[in-house]
C-alpha positions in Angstrom: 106.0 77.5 76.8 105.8 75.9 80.4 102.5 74.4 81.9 101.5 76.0 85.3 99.9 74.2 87.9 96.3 75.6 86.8 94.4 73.7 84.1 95.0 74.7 80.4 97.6 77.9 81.9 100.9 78.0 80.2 103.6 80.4 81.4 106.1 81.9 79.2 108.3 84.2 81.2 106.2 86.5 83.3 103.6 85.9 80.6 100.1 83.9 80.8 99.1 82.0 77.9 95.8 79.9 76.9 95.7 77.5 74.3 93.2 79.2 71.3 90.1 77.6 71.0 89.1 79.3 68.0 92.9 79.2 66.2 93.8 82.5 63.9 91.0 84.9 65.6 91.5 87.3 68.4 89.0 88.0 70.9 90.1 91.5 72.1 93.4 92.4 70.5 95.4 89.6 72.8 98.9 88.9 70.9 98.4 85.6 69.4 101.6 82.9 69.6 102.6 79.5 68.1 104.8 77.2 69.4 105.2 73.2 68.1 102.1 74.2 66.1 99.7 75.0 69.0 98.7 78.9 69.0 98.3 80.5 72.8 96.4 83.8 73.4 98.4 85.9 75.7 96.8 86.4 78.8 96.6 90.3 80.2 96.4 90.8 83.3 95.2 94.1 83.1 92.5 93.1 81.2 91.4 90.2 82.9 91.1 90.2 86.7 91.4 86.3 86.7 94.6 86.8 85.2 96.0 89.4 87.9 94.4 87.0 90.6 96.7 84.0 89.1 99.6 86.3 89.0 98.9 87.7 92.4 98.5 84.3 93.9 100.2 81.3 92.8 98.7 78.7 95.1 95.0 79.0 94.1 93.1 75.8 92.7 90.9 76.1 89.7 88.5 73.5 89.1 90.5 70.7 87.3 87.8 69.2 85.2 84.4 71.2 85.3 81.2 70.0 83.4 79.6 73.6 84.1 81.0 77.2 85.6 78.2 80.3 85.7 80.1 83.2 85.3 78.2 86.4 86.1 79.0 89.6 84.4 80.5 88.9 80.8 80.5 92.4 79.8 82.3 91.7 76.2 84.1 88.4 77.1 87.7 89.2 77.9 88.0 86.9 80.7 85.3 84.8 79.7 86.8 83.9 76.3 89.9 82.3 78.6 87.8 80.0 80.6 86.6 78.7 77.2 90.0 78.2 76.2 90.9 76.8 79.6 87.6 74.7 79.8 86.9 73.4 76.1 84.9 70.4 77.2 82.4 72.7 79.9 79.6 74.5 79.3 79.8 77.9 80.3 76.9 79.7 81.3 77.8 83.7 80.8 75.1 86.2 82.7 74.7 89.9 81.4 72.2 92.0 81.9 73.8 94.4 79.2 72.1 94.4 75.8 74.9 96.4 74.8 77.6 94.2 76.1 75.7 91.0 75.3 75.2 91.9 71.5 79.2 91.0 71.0 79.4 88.3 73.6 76.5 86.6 71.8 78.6 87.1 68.5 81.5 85.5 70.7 79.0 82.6 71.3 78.9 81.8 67.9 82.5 81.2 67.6 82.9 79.4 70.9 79.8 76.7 71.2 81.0 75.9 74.8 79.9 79.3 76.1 76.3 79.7 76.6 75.1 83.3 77.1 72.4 84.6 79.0 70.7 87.6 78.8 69.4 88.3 82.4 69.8 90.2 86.0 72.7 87.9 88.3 70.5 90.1 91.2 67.9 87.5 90.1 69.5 84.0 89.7 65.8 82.6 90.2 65.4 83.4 86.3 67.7 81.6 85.0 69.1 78.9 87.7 66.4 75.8 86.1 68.3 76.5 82.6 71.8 76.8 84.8 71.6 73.9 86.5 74.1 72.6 89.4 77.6 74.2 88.3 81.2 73.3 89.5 82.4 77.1 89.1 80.6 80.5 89.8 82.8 83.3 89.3 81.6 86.7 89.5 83.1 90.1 88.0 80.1 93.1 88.1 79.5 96.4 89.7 76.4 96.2 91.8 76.6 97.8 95.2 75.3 94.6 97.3 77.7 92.6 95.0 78.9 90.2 98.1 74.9 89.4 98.5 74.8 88.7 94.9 77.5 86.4 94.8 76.5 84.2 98.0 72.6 83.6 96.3 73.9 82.8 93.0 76.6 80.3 94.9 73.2 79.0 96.9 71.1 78.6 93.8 73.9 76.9 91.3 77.2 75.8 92.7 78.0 71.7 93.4 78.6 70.5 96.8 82.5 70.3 96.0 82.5 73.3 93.9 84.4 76.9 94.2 83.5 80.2 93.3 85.4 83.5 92.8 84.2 86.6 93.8 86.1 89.8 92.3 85.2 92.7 94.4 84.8 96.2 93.1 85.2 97.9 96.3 84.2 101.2 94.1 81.3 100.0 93.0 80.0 99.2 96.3 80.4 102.8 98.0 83.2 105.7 97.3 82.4 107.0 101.0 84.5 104.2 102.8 87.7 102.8 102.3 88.7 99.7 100.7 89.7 97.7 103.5 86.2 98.7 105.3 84.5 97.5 102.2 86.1 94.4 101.9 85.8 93.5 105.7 82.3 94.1 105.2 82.3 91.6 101.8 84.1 89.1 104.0 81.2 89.0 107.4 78.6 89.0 104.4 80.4 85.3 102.5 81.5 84.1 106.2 77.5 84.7 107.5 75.9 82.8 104.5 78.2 79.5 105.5 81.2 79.5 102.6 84.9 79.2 103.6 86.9 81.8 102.2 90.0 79.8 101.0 92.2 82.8 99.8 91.4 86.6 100.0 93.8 88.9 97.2 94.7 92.4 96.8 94.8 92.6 92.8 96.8 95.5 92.8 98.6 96.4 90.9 96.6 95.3 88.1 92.9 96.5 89.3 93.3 99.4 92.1 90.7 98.8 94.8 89.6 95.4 93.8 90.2 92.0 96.1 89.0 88.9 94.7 87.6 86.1 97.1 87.8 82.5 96.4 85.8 80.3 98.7 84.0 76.7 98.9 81.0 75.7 100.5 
């Protein structure tokens, strides 16, 4: 098992590993592996967009040390439960406006202190951006239509000064009329307009068809 350059990323192969927070349970199904008695979740990065996006493209930086990320859309905390395992030491503020989804993310809570869910609208960071505070990380995985516009208010309302955020665009979430690449240019004026620097820009095929994820600064 081989560290990567990421924080708290371990390579085995082709493979992506985390170190388990929560040793002996499985989150959703993940192979669990121990080696010189630490056990590592396997990563899937066709269950985890943040885990195609490191495959996809090695020379991204995450956040080395971060006291708080806001990650908007938890759905039932694939991804999520790996930036807990990646972040022990951060609180993790996980939006989802869901009651469906956020019944077993809440469940997941309970098991994980550091992540901290919320049950609101990410269309509406006003709500919950006093309980949020200033974050070092705002990553964002749903599928609204304006889901560039969503991304760049949350960014304005929570992220630090020397922060980063990742957008994961669902280019068929936002219109099935137009083509990818129009969407995405689109996405792209809409980040560049509101002031953030778009650092890398990734096709995360072929894990997720049609989805590009954006990682910028401000």
């Amino acid at each position: 098992m081989e560290p990567t350059h990421w924080p708290g990323v371990y390579r085995e192969g082709r493979d992506l590993y985390t170190v388990n927070l929560t040793p002996g349970t499985r989150v959703y199904g993940e192979t669990l592996r121990s080696v010189d008695g630490i056990e590592y979740r396997t990563w899937d990065p066709f269950r985890s967009k943040l885990a195609a996006l490191l495959h996809r493209a090695g020379s991204i930086e995450l956040p080395k040390r971060p006291r708080a990320a806001l990650y908007l859309g938890g759905a039932h905390g694939t991804t999520v439960s790996h930036l807990s395992d990646i972040f022990p030491t951060a609180s993790i503020f996980v939006v989802e406006k869901s009651p469906t989804a956020f019944a077993p993310l809440l469940a997941l809570s309970r098991r994980r202190p550091n992540l901290l869910p919320l049950l609101a609208d990410a269309q509406l960071p006003e709500r919950y951006q006093a309980d949020v505070g200033e974050v070092d990380l705002v990553y964002q995985d749903v599928a609204q239509r304006t889901q560039a516009a969503i991304f760049t208010e949350n960014v304005q309302a929570c992220l630090a000064r020397e922060g980063a955020g990742i957008l994961m665009l669902k280019a068929r979430s936002v219109t099935q009329q137009r083509s990818t690449s129009a969407v995405v240019r689109e996405a792209r004026g809409v980040l560049m307009r509101e002031g953030l620097e778009i650092r890398s820009e990734t096709s995360l095929t072929p894990f997720s068809r049609d989805h590009v994820a954006f990682v910028v600064t401000t």
